[in-house]
N, C-alpha and C positions, 0 to 999 in steps of 0.2 A: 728589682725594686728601684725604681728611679728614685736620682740625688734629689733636694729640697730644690737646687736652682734649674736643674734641667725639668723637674713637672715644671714648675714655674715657665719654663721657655715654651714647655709642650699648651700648657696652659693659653698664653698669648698667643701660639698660632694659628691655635685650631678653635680663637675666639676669632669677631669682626671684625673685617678688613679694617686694619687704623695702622699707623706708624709703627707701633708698638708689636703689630703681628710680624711687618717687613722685617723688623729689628731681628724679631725671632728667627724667622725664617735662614736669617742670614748667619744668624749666630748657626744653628743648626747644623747647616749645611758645612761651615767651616769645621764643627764638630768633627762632621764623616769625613772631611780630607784631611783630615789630622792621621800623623800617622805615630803619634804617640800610642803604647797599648791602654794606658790608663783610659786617654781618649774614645779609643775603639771600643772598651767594653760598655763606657758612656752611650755611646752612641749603636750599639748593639740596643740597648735599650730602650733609649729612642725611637729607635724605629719600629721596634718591635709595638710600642705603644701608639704608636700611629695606625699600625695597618689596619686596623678596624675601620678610620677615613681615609682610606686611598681606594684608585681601583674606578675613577667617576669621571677621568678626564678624559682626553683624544692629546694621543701622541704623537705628534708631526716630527719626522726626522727629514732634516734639510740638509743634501753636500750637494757641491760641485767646485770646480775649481777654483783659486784664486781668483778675485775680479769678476767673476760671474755677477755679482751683487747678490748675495745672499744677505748679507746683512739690511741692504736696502727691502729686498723685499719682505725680510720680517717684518722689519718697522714697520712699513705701508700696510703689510697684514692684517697686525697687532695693532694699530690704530681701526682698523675696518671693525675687526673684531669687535674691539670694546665699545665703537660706537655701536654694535648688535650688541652690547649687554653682557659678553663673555670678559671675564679673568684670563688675562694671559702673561703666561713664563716661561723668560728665554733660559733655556742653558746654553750659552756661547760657550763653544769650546778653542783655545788656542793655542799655541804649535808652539812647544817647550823646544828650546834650543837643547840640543846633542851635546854641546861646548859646557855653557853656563849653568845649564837645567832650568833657566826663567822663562817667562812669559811677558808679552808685554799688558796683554787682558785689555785690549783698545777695543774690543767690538761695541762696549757699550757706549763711547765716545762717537758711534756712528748712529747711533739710535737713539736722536738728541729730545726727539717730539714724544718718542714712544715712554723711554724711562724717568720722564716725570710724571708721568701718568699715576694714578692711585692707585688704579687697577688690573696695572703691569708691573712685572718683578724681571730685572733682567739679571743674571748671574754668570759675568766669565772665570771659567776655570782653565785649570793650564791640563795639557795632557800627560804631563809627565811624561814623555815618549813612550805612551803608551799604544799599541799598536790598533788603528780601527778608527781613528779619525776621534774618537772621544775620550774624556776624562773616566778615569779608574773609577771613580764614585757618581755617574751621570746615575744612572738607573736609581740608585739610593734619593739622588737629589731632587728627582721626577717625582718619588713618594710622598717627601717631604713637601714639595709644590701641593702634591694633590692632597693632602692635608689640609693644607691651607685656604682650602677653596676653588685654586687656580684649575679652571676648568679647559683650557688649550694650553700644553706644555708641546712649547717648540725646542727640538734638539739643535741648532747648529754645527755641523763635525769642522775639522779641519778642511778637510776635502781638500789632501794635496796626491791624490793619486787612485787610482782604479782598487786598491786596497783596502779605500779609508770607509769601507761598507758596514762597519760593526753595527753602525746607529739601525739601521735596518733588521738588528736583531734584538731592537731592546722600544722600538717605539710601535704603530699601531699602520702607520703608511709611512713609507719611504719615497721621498720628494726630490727628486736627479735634475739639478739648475744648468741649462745646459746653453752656449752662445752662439748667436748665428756666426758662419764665416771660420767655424773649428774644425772641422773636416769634409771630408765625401763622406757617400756610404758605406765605404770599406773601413771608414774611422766611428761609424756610429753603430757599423754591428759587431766592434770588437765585445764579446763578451767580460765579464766580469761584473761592474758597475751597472750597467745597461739594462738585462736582463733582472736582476730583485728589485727595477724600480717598482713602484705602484703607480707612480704621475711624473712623466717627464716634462720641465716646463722650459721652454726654451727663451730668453730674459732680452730685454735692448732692443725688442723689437723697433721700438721708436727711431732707434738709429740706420738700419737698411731692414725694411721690411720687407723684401725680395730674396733677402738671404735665410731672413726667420723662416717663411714660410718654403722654400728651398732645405730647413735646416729639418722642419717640421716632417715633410714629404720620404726624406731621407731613414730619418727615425720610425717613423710610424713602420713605415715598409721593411725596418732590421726588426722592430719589434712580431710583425707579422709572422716572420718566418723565426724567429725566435722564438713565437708561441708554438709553430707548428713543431718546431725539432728539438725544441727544449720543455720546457713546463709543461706539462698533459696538462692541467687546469685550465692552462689559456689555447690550447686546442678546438675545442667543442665551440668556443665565443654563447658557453648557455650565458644566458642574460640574467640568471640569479645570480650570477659567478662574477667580480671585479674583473677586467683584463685591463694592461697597464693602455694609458692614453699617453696622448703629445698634444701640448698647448703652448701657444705663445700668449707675452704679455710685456708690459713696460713696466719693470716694479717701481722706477724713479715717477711716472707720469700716473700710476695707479690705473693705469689699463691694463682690463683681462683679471683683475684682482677679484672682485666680486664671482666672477665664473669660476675662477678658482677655488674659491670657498663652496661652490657648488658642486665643484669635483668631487672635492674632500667631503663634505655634505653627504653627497651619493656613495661615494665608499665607504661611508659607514655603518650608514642603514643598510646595505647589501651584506654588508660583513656581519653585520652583528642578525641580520634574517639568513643565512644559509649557513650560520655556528663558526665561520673563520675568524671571525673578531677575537670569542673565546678562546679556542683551540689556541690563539699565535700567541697568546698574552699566556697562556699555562706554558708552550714550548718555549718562550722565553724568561719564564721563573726557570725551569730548569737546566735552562743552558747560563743560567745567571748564577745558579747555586754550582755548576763546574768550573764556570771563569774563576770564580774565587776559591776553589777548592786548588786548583793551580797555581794561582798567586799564593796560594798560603804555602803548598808545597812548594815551590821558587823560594819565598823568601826562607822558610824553615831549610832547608838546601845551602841556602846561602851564609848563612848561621851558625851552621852545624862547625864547632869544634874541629871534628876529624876531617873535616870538608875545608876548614881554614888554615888547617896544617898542611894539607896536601898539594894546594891549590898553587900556591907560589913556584913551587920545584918542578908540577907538571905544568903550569902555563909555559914554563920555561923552556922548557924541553919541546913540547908543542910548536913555538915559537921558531926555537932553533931547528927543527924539522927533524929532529930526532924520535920524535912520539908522535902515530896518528890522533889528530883530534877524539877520533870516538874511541881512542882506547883511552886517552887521561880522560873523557867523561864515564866511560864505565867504570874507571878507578874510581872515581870520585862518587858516583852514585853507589858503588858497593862499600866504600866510604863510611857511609850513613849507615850501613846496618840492615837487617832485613824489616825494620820496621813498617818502611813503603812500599814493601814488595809483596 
């Protein structure tokens, strides 16, 4: 049973777009990164009274490196967008320092045109050094967007490494921003990143168009053989079937934007006529109900009592290279009891 002031907040957001829904939204969202538990049962609740209107949007998940311009080209996007008449919400995510554990949260300070908009909502979250390029509560906070109406929820990750792939397990197409003049093609077929793109877009064209389209040539041709020796889906090239493309484009000059959205356009309708659209959004509820089935074991782990007595005498030992590592974590896991076992 939801508290008197959280309907209230569910109330205003999943009324019409006005100030008062943004306000919600945002209050919301602070809710689920709260990591108070009083909080979290709050917001268990919440959500749960939401999902009835979630489930309506298109999930764009966007990495690539630092200085790629991803930020640039959301903005340019999210302006296209709304002039077609779409609701669009950023979750910028950014890179919690190891040292301090802060954020600085500047991506909305680059999306100066897009975030005064009515009918854009931008939200940076920090990652917590959370491993996958995103915030521990994105997927939560996509829900709460599509509540709200917001019909294109764009993910921004960190994108500071071939690692930072998570978003591609929690959004609808995954978006690889990639720069002319970064490598050969022995640096565009290193697997990892490359390979679960859905749309490779290659960015700055404006600045040497000789190298974009050099950069383009390079990709297309790792992803080709990529199809054939990797993914059987993208083997066959059937035409009811998505296989990943490579496009260039200027996101600072808004060339190649419009074709873009036509990409995205056609990979939807494909997806949602040959049942992958469904199928990837059920395999991603359930790999979303394990991620946090982990974090709750981690932190219940880290918690435990007999785990906080033991832990100081074997880090120590560990340290001094007296203990192998996996034997003080067996200690420590037999620790706990047979409860997890």
């Amino acid at each position: 049973m939801l508290e008197a002031a959280d309907q209230a907040l569910v109330n205003d957001l999943t009324g019409a777009p006005s100030l008062k829904q943004r306000r919600a939204l945002a209050k919301i969202i602070t809710l689920l990164e709260s990591t108070r538990l009083d909080h979290r049962h709050r917001a268990d609740e919440v959500l749960n009274s939401l999902l009835p209107k979630t489930g309506k949007s298109f999930r764009l998940g966007i990495s690539g490196v630092p200085g790629v311009g991803k930020s640039t080209l959301i903005e340019t996007l999210g302006l296209y967008l709304i002039d077609k008449g779409h609701r669009v919400a950023v979750l910028a995510i950014d890179p919690s320092s190891s040292i301090s554990g802060g954020s600085i949260l500047g991506d909305k300070t680059r999306m100066e045109r897009l975030s005064v908009l009515e009918h854009a909502f931008i939200r940076p979250s920090p990652s917590s050094c959370t491993l996958g390029g995103v915030a521990e509560k994105t997927r939560e906070a996509m829900l709460v967007a599509e509540a709200a109406g917001f019909d294109v929820i764009i993910v921004e990750t960190v994108g500071v490494g071939q690692s930072e792939i998570a978003v591609a397990g929690m959004t609808d197409m995954f978006l690889l921003m990639q720069l002319p003049n970064a490598g050969d093609d022995l640096q565009a077929i290193k697997k990892g990143v490359m390979e679960i793109a859905d749309l490779i877009v290659i960015n700055k064209v404006d600045i040497d168009p000789d190298a974009a389209m050099r950069a383009q040539l390079f990709i297309t041709s790792s992803l080709r053989l990529l199809g054939f020796q990797g993914n059987p889906d993208h083997a066959s090239h059937n035409k009811e079937f998505w296989h990943p493309q490579v496009m260039t484009l200027s996101a600072l000059e808004g060339n190649g934007v419009p074709e873009l959205w036509e990409k995205v356009s056609h990979f939807e309708s494909l997806q949602k006529a040959n049942g992958k659209f469904d199928s990837r959004r059920k395999e991603q509820s359930g790999a979303w109900m394990w991620d946090r089935i982990d974090a709750g074991l981690k932190n219940a782990f880290r918690s435990n009592e007999a785990v906080q007595a033991l832990l100081p005498s074997l880090a120590a030992q560990v340290n001094q290279g007296t203990m192998a590592a996996s034997v003080a974590a067996r200690r420590l896991l037999e620790a706990m009891g047979h409860e997890f076992f």
